[in-house]
C-alpha positions, 0 to 999 in steps of 0.5 A: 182828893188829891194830895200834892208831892212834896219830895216823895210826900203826900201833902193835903192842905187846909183848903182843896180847889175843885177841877172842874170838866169843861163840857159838863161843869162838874167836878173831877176831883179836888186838889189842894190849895198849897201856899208859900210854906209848901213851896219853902218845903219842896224847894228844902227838899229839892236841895237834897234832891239836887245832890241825889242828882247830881250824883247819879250817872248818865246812865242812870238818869237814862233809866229814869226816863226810859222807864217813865215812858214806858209807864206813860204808855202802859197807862196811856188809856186811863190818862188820855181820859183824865185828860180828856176830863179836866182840860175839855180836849177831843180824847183823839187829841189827848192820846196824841198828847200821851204819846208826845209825852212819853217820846219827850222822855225817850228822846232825853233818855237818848240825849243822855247818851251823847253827853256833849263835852268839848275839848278845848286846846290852850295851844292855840294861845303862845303859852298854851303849848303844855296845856290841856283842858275841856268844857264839860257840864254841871247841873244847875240845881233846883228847877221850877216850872210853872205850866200852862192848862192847855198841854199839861202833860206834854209840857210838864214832860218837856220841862221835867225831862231835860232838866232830869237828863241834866242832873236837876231837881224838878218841881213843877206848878201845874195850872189851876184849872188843869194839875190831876194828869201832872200830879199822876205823871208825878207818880210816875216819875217816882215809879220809874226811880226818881229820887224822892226829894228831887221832885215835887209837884204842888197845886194851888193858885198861880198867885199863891204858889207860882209867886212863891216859886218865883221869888225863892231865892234858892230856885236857880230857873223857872220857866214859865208857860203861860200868858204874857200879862203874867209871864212879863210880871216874873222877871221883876219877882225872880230877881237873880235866876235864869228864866224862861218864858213861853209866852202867848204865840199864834199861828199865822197863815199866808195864802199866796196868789198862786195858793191853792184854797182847797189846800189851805182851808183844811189845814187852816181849819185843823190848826185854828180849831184844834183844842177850839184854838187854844193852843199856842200855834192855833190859826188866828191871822190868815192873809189870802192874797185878793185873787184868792180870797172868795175861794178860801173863804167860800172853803173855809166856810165849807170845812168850818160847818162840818165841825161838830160841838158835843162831848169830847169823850166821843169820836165824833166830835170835832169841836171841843168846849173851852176851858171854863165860862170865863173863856167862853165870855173872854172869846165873846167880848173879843169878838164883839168889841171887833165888830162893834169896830166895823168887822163883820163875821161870815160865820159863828160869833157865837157863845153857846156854853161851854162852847164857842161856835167857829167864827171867821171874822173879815174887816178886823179893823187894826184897833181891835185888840185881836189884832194884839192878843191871841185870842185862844178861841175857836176864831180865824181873821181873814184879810185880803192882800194885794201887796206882800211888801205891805203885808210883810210890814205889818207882820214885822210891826206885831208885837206877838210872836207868829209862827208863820205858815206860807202857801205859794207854788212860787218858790222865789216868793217862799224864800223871800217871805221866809227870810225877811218875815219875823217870825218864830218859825216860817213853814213853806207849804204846811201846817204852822202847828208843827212844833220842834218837839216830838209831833206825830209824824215818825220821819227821820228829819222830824227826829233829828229836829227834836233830838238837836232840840232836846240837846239844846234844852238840856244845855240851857238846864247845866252850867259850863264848868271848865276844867284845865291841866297844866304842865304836866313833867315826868320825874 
């Protein structure tokens, strides 16, 4: 049973929901069902918190998380396998999360020391001469978020971590089907120095709790990870607050006329079956020019039939199960209702309980609601192309946000797709997975990017305060 943490409190509740392991179906362990008084109790608490925050250096919030990351990483075995346990992930990929985790908190830990403030000279203006002033940055007071089951501890790590750097109090609402890794993270926080009252996290159902949260008047940001039918609903419920959303995106992959198909198939493999496709930047769309399209599929098929489903606590498993059964019949309906429209599937189109079976689909016809949706299964549409103008036409015409991989030795071609696709990011010959967060790869560019990044993130997490001198004489 655990208990939520209310402002340095352990709180249980009347009622405890179960979490359940996705590949065998039984419970892990049992979480509170919080409602709208525990969420009125944290954000009380949190107004305190936000003063305690405000008040502590920069240094002193780079100790924080320095220390954080520290724990995260002397602990990462026994959280790598609770991870393991409650979201169904490959434990290979659990300890890759544990490890982003624990350098989100490093790099805000490096942010703090470059605080940006930027002079500002009122000369430029004709009566400015004596003036001086400088823009300089507040913390914005109570901070929720609401995550997403499929990277709860990175997640909860990039929400809680700049508004941390930013001198913010933190409550954060882990998914249902996903709190206990976030809950001990929690404990972390509190180990490394938080101050009590300035985090909480609470459990329960999104519609209980998330709602609570969102519709606090005292809640100055949310932001929100999740689908998008939710995720558009907040705004209406959030009134005045700043909000940002993280709404469902997919991969997408290009293979170009001159791409190499023994290049692509293994990176199409590895970024839309990893977490079985339930991730954000997942490959769900794979347009392969005509000349390459039976050598992509032929190699597809290939890498695809080597995946092995089984428990996700061994190594040797490379297909995890889905989240819950729910999902499982989600993916199937999907599917089907795609090849009820005349697809047909090369491959997989198969439930098998917990998992999904890979699955490439060819013929999608544009109806079919996957062409709308991601479907965050282990599922890949393949279409031909001839045309890149066509082509470019319909992915400007998506409605969901792509993060758009190109692979062509033509470098003319590269930039012309870069610049005219719409797209959250365009990556030239790699994989779409590659998020501007602390990935695996320790190359310097990749630092900068996260750095630059985390920078941003904690600016979006303060207010601008200016702060002007007038005419100062001697006497």
């Amino acid at each position: 049973m655990q208990k939520m943490l209310i402002g340095g409190h352990l709180i249980g509740a009347d009622e405890w929901l179960p979490v359940l392991n996705p590949y065998t179906g039984a419970p892990v362990d049992y979480v509170a069902r919080g409602g709208a008084m525990h969420v009125d109790q944290a954000v009380a608490l949190a107004r305190h918190g936000a003063e305690k925050m405000r008040e502590t250096s920069l240094a002193q919030r780079a100790a924080i998380l320095k220390h954080v990351a520290e724990l995260i990483r002397q602990e990462r075995h026994s959280l790598a396998t609770l991870l393991t346990q409650e979201t169904g992930k490959l434990i290979g990929e659990s300890r890759i999360e544990v490890e982003r985790a624990a350098t989100v908190f490093e790099l805000a830990a490096e942010a703090c020391h470059h605080p940006r403030a930027t002079q500002f000279p009122p000369e430029s203006f004709m009566d400015g001469a004596s003036r001086f002033g400088f823009w300089a940055r507040e913390p914005r007071g109570v901070v929720a978020s609401i995550l997403a089951f499929n990277l709860p501890l990175a997640h909860a790590a990039q929400k809680a971590a700049p508004a941390i750097a930013a001198g913010n109090a933190v409550i954060l609402k882990p998914s249902t089907e996903a709190p206990l890794t976030v809950l001990r993270l929690g404990l972390l926080l509190y180990r490394a120095g938080m101050p009590p009252e300035a985090l909480s996290i609470l459990t329960g159902k999104g519609e209980e709790v998330g709602h609570a949260l969102a519709a606090h008047p005292l809640v100055q940001t949310l932001t929100f990870t999740g689908s998008r039918e939710v995720g558009l609903k907040l705004p209406v419920q959030a009134a005045a607050k700043q909000i940002e959303t993280e709404l469902d995106t997919v991969g997408a992959l290009i293979a170009a006329e001159t791409a190499d198909p023994e290049q692509v198939a293994p990176i199409a493999v590895q970024s839309g079956f990893m977490m079985a496709g339930q991730s954000p930047t997942a490959v769900q769309f794979l347009w392969a020019h005509v000349r390459v399209y039976q050598p992509i599929l032929d190699a597809l098929r290939q890498h695809l039939e080597m995946l092995r489903c089984g428990d996700p606590m061994e190594e040797a498993t490379s297909l995890p199960p889905l989240i819950h059964p729910q999902a499982v019949e989600r993916v199937d309906r999907l599917v089907r209702q795609a090849m009820e429209l005349g697809a047909s599937a090369p491959l997989g189109a198969q439930a098998q309980p917990p998992f999904y079976l890979p699955t490439i689909l060819t013929d999608v016809p544009d109806a079919s609601a996957l062409n709308a949706e991601a479907v965050f299964g282990p599922v890949i549409l393949l279409h031909a192309y001839e045309d890149i103008q066509a082509l470019l036409h319909r992915i400007n015409s998506m409605t969901i946000g792509l993060r758009l991989a190109i692979f062509t030795h033509d470098i003319a071609e590269a930039f012309d797709i870069a610049r005219r696709a719409r797209a959250l990011s365009v990556h030239i010959n790699d994989s779409p997975t590659l998020p501007i967060e602390p990935s695996v790869r320790g190359d310097m560019q990749e630092h900068h990017m996260c750095f630059e990044d985390m920078l941003q993130r904690i600016e979006r997490l303060s207010l601008p305060k200016y702060v002007g001198f007038g005419a100062m004489s001697h006497h």
